[in-house]
C-alpha positions as a Markdown table, in Angstrom:
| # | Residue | x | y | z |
|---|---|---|---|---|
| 1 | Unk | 14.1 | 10.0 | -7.9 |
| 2 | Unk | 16.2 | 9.6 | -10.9 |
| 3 | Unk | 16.8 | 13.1 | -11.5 |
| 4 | Unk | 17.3 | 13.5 | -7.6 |
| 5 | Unk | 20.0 | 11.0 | -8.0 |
| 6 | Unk | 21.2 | 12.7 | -10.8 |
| 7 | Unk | 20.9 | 16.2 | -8.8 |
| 8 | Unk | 23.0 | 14.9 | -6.3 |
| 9 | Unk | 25.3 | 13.1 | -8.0 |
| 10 | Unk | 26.4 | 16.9 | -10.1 |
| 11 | Unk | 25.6 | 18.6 | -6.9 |
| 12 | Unk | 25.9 | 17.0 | -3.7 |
| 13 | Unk | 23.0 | 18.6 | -2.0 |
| 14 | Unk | 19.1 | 18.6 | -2.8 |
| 15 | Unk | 17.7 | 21.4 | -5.3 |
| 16 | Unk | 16.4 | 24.4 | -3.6 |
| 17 | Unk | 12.5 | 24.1 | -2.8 |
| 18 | Unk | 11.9 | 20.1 | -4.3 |
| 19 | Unk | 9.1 | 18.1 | -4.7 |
| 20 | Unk | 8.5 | 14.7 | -5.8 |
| 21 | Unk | 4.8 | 13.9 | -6.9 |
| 22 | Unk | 3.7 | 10.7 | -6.1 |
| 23 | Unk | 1.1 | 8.0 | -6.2 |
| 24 | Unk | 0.3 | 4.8 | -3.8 |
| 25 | Unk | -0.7 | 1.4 | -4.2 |
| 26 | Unk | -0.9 | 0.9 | -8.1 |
| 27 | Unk | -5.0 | 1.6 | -8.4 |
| 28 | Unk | -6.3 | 1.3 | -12.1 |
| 29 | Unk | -7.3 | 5.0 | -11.7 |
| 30 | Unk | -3.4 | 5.9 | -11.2 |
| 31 | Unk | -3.4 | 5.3 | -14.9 |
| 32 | Unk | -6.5 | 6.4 | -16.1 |
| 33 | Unk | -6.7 | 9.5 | -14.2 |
| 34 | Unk | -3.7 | 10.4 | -12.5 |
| 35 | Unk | -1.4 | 9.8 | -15.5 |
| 36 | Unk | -2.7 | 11.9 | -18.0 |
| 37 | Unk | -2.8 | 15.1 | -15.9 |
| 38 | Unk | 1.4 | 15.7 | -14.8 |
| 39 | Unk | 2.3 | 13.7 | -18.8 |
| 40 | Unk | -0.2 | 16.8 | -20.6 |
| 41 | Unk | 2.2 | 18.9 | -18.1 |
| 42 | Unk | 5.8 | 17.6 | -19.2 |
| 43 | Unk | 6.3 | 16.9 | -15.0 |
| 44 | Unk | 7.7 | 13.9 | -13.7 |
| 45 | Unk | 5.9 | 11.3 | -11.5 |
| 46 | Unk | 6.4 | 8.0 | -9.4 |
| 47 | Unk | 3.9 | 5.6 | -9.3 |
| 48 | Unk | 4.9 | 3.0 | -5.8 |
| 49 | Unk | 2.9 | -0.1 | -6.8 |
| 50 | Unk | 2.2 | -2.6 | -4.7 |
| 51 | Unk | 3.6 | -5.3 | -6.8 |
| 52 | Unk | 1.6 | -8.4 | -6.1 |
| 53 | Unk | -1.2 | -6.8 | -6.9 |
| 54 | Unk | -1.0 | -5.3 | -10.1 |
| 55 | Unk | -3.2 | -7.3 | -13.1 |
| 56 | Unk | -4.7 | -9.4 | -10.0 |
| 57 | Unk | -8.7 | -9.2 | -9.6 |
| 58 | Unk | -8.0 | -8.6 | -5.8 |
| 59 | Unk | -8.6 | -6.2 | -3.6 |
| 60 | Unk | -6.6 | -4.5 | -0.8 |
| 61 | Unk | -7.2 | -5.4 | 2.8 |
| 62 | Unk | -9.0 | -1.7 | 3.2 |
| 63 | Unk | -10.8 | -2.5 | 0.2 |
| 64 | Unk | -12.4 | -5.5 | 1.8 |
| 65 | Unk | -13.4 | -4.4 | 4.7 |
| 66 | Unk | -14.9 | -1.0 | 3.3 |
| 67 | Unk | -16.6 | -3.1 | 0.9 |
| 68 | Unk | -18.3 | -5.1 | 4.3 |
| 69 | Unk | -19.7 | -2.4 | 5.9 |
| 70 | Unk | -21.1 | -0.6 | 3.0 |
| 71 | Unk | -22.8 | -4.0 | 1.4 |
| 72 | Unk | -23.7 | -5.5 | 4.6 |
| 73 | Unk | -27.5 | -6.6 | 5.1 |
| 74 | Unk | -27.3 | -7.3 | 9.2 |
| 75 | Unk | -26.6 | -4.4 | 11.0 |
| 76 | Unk | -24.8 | -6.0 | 13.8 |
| 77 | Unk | -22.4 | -8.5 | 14.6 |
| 78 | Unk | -19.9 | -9.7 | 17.0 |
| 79 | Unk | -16.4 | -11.7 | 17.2 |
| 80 | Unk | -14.7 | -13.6 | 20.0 |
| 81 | Unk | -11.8 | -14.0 | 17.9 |
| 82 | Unk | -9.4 | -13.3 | 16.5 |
| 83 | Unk | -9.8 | -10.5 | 19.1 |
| 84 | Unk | -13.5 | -9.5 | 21.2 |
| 85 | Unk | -15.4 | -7.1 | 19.2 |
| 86 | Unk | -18.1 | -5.8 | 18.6 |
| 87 | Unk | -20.0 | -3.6 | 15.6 |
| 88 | Unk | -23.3 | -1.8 | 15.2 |
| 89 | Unk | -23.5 | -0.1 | 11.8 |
| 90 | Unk | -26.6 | 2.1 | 12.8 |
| 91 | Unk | -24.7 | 3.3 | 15.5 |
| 92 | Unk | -22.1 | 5.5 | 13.2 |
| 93 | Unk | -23.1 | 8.9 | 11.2 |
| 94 | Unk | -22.6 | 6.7 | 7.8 |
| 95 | Unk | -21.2 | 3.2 | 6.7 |
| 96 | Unk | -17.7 | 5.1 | 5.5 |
| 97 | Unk | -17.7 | 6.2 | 9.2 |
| 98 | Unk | -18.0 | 2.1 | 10.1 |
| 99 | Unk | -15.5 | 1.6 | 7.0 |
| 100 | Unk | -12.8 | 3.6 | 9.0 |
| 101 | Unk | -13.8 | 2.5 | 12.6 |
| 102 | Unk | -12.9 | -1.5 | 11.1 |
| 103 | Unk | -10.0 | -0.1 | 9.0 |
| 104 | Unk | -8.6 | 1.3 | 12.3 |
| 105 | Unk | -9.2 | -1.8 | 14.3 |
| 106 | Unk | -7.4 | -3.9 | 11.7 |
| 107 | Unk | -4.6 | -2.1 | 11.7 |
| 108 | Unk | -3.8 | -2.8 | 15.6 |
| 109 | Unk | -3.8 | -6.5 | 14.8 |
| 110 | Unk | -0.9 | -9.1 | 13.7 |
| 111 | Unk | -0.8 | -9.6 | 10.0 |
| 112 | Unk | -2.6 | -13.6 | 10.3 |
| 113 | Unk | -4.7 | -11.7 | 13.1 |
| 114 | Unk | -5.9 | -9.2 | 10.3 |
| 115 | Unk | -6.7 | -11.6 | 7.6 |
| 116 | Unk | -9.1 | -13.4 | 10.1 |
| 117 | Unk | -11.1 | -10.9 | 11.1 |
| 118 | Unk | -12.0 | -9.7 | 7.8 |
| 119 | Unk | -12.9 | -13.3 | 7.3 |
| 120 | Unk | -14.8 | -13.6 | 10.4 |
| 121 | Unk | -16.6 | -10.3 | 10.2 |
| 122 | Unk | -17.6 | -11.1 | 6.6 |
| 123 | Unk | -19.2 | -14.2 | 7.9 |
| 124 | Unk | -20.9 | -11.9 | 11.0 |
| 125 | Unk | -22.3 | -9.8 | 9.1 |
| 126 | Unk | -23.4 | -12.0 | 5.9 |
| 127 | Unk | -21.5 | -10.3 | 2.9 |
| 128 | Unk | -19.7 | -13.1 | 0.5 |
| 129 | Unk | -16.3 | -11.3 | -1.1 |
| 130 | Unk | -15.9 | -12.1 | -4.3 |
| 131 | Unk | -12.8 | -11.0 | -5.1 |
| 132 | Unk | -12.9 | -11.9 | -8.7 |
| 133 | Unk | -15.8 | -9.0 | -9.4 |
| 134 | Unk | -13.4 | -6.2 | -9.3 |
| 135 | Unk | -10.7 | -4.7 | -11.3 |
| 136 | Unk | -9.1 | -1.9 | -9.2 |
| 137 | Unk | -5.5 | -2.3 | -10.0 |
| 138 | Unk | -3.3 | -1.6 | -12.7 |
| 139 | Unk | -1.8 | -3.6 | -15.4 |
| 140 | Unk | 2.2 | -4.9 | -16.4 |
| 141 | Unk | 0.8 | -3.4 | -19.2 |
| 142 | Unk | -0.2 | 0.0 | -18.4 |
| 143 | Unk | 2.8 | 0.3 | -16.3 |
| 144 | Unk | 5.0 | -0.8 | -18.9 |
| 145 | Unk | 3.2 | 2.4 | -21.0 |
| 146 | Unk | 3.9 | 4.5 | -17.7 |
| 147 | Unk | 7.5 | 3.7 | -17.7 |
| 148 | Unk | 8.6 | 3.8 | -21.3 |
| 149 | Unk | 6.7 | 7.7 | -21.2 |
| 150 | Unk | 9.0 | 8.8 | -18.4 |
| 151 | Unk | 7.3 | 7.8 | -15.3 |
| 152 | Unk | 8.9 | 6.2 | -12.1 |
| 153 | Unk | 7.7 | 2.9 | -11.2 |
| 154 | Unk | 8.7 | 2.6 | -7.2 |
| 155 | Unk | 8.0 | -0.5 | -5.3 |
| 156 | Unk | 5.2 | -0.6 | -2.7 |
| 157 | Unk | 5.6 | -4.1 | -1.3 |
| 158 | Unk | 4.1 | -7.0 | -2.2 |
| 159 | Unk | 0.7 | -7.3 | -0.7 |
| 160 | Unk | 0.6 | -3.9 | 1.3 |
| 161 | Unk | 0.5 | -5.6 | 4.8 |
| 162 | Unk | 0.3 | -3.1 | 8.1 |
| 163 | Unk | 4.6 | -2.9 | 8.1 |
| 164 | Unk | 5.3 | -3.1 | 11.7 |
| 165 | Unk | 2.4 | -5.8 | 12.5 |
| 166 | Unk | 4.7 | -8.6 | 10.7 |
| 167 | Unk | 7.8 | -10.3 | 11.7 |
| 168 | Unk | 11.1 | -9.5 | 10.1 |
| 169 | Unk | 11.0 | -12.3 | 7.4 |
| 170 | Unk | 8.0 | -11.7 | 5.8 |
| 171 | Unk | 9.2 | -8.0 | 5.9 |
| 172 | Unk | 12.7 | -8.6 | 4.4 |
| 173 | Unk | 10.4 | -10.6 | 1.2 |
| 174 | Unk | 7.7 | -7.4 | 1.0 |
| 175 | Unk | 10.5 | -4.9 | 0.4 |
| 176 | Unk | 12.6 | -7.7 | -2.1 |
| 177 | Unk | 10.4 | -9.5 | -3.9 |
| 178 | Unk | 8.5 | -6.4 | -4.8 |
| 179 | Unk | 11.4 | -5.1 | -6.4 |
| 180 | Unk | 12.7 | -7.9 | -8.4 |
| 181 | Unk | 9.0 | -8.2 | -9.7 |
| 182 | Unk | 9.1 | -5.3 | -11.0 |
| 183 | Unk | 12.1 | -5.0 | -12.6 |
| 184 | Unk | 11.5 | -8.6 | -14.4 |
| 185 | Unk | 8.0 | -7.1 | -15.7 |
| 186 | Unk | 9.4 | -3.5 | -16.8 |
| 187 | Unk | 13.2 | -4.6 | -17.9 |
| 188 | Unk | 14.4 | -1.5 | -15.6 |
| 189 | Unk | 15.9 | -0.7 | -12.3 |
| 190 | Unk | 14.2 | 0.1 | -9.6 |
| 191 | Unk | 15.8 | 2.2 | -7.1 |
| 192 | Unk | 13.1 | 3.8 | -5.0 |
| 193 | Unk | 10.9 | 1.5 | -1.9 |
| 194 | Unk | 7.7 | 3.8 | -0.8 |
| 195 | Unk | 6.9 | 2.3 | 2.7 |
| 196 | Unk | 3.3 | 1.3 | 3.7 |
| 197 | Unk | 1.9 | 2.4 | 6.5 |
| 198 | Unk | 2.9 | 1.2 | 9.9 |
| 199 | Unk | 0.4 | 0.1 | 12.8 |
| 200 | Unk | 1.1 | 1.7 | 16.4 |
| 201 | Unk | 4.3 | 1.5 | 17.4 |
| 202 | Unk | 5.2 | 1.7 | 21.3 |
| 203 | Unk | 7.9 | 4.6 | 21.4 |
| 204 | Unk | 10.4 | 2.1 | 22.5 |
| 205 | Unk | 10.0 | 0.6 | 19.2 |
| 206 | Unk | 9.5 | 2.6 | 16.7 |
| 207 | Unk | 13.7 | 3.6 | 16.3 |
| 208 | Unk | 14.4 | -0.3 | 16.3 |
| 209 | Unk | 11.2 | -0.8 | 13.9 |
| 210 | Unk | 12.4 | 1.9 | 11.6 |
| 211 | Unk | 16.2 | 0.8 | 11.5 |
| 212 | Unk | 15.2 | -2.3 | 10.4 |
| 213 | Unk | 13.2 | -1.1 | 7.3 |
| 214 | Unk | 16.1 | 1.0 | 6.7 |
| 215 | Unk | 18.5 | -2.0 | 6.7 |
| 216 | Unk | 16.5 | -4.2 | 4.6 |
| 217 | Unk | 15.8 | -1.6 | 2.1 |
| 218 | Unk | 19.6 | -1.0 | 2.0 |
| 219 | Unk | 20.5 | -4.4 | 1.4 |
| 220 | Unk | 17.4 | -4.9 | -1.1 |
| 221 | Unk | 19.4 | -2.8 | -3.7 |
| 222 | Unk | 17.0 | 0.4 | -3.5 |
| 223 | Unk | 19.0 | 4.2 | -3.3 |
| 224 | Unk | 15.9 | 5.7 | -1.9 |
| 225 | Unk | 13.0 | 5.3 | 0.5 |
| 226 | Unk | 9.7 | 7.9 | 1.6 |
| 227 | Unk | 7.8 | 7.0 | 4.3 |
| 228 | Unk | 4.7 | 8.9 | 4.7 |
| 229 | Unk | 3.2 | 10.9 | 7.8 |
| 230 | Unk | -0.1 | 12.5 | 8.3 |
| 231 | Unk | -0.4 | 16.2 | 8.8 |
């Protein structure tokens, strides 16, 4: 995004046939894999991190509830709370299948609504999280390598949350915070906001939803957002 800015700014339109590369979420593989492959190539990258995250033992919301249905011992269980639901894990074709049945459930639900269930389904179906087991994300360290080699470090938000299941506040602090994290851990601008994914969005909502990103990505000091879509 750099050298798009600098494009445009000696141009004044995009470069005939552009592409970006890119990487989401900040995952230690990012570095270990991904890294290596457009550097041996002389091609620039971005890496969107999700800030809070990186040098953290945690894992991301998807993480945790993959992690429940492919570790779980009882085969069934049921909620009443934070929303009526139901699971059988024999009943799908393999426990990635169950992985993306509760990864698609979660993702209808409010943010606090979210964090509950993965709590309460835990319990359900017996399987402790320890969170401090895994190291899946990078380091300020191995970005820090990243960016002084020529690689884009974008923001990613903080903590990844479904983007149109919270309210405008904790939005407005996902796309800032992020930002100044990184730039106080690298010593460098950042000027490029990846969005995470959004929940369902009534069609009524989805203009108003989406001018409001815009707005508070505006004011958060980036020049550039990407917003992914399936397909």
């Amino acid at each position: 995004f750099r050298m798009l800015r600098d494009h445009l700014a000696r141009e004044g339109r995009f470069p005939d046939r552009a592409l970006i590369i890119t990487f989401d979420d900040g995952y230690l593989d990012n570095y270990e894999v991904a890294y290596p492959l457009p550097a041996k190539r002389g091609l620039p990258a971005v890496m969107f991190v999700t800030a809070g995250y990186m040098g953290k033992r945690r894992l991301f919301w998807w993480d945790r509830l993959a992690f429940v249905a492919k570790t779980a011992s009882k085969r069934s269980a049921a909620l009443e709370e934070p929303v009526r639901f139901a699971i059988d894990l024999d009943s799908f074709p393999s426990r990635q299948d169950a992985a993306r049945h509760l990864i698609h459930t979660a993702k209808t639900l409010p943010e606090n609504d979210k964090e509950l269930f993965i709590r309460r389904l835990a319990a359900g179906l017996d399987v402790g999280i320890d969170e401090t087991r895994f190291s899946m994300t990078m380091g300020w360290d191995d970005l820090r390598r990243m960016s002084a080699a020529g690689i884009e470090i974008g923001a990613h938000s903080m903590s990844h949350p479904i983007f149109s299941n919270i309210d405008e506040g904790l939005l407005a602090r996902e796309v800032s915070e992020s930002k100044a994290l990184i730039e106080k851990e690298l010593g460098r601008e950042v000027i490029t906001f990846g969005s995470p994914g959004r929940g369902r969005i009534p069609a009524g909502e989805k203009a108003r939803f989406e001018k409001t990103l815009r707005d508070l990505v505006a004011s958060s000091g980036y020049s550039y957002s990407t917003m992914y879509q399936w397909g």
